[in-house]
C-alpha positions as CSV (number, residue, x, y, z in Angstrom):
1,X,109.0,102.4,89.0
2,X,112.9,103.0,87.5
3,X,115.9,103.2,89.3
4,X,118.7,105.1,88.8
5,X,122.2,104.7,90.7
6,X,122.6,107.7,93.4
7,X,125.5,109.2,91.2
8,X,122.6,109.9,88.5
9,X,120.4,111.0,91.0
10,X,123.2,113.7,92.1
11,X,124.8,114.9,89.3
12,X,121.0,115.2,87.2
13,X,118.7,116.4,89.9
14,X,116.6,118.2,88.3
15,X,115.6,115.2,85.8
16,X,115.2,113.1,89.1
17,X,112.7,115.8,90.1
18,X,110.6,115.6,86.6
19,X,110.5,111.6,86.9
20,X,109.5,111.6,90.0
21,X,106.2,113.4,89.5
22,X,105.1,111.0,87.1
23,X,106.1,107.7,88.9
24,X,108.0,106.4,91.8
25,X,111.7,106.8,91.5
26,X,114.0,104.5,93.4
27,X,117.9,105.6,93.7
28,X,120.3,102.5,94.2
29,X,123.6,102.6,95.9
30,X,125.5,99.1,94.5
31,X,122.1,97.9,93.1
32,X,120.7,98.1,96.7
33,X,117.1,100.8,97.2
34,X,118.5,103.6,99.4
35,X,115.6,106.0,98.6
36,X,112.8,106.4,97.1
37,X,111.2,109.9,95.5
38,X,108.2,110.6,94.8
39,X,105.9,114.0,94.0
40,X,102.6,114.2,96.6
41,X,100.2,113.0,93.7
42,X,102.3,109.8,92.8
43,X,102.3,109.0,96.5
44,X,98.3,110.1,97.2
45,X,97.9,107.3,94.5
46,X,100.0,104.8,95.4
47,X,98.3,104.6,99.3
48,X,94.8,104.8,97.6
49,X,95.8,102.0,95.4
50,X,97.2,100.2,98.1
51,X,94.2,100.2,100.1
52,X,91.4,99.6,97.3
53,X,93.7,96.1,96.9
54,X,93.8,95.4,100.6
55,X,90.1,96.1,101.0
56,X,89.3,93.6,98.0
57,X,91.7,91.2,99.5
58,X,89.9,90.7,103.0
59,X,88.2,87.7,103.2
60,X,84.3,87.5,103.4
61,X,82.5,84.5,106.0
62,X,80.3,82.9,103.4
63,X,79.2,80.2,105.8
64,X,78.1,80.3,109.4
65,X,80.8,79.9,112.0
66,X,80.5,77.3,114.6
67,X,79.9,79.1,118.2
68,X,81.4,78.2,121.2
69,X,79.4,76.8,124.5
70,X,78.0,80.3,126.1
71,X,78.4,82.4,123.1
72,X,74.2,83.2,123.1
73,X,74.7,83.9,126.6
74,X,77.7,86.3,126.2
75,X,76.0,88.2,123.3
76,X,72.4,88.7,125.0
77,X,74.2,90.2,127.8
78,X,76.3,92.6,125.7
79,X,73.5,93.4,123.7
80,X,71.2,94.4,127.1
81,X,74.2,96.2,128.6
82,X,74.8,98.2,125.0
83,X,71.3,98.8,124.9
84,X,70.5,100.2,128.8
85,X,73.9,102.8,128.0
86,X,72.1,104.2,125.0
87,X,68.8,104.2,126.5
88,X,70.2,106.3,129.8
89,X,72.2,108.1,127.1
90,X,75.8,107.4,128.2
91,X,76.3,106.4,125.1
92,X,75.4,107.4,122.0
93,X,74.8,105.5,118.7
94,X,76.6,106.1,115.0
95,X,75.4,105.0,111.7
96,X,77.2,101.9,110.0
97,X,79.0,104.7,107.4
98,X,80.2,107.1,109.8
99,X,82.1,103.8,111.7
100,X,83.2,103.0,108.3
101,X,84.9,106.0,107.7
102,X,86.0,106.1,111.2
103,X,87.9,102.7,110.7
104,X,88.7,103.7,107.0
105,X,90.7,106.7,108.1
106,X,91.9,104.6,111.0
107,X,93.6,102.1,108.8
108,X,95.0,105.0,106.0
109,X,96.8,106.7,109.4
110,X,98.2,103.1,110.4
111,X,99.0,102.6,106.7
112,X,101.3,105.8,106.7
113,X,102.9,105.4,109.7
114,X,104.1,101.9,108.2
């Protein structure tokens, strides 16, 4: 990323444009970000990139977590209930990669609305 001072950014434009497309461009009023530019790919990279790191970053239970006192309980009963929806077809069931992408798409809409 480079920054240049908003007076640059105003009085060259057009080379503000052509940086832009090639990286993230940040224009500084009194050394402070004010803006940031950016072409469509450099910005389709930057929230793929973004979320490859995040994904690698969540932490993985190795070892089995202690349960609390009526956990079995708890569990066998939302397991029946899950299962008698399905059954009576109120509900209907969806393979481990189309909740994937459900929650992957999910998080990328959360991400750019951050």
């Amino acid at each position: 990323m480079i920054s240049i001072p908003t007076m640059e950014a105003q009085n060259s434009f057009p080379t503000l444009l052509a940086k832009s497309r090639t990286q993230i461009v940040s224009v500084t009023n009194s050394g402070r970000d004010i803006a940031f530019v950016m072409s469509p790919t450099v910005l389709e990279n930057y929230v793929k990139s973004r979320i490859a790191v995040e994904t690698q970053a969540m932490p993985v239970l190795d070892e089995p977590q202690e349960k609390e006192s009526g956990y079995d309980e708890w569990l066998i009963a939302k397991v029946s209930k899950t299962k008698s929806l399905v059954e009576s077809g109120q509900v209907e069931m969806s393979s481990v990669a189309d909740v994937r992408a459900r929650l992957k798409k999910k998080m990328q809409e959360e991400k750019l609305a951050l």
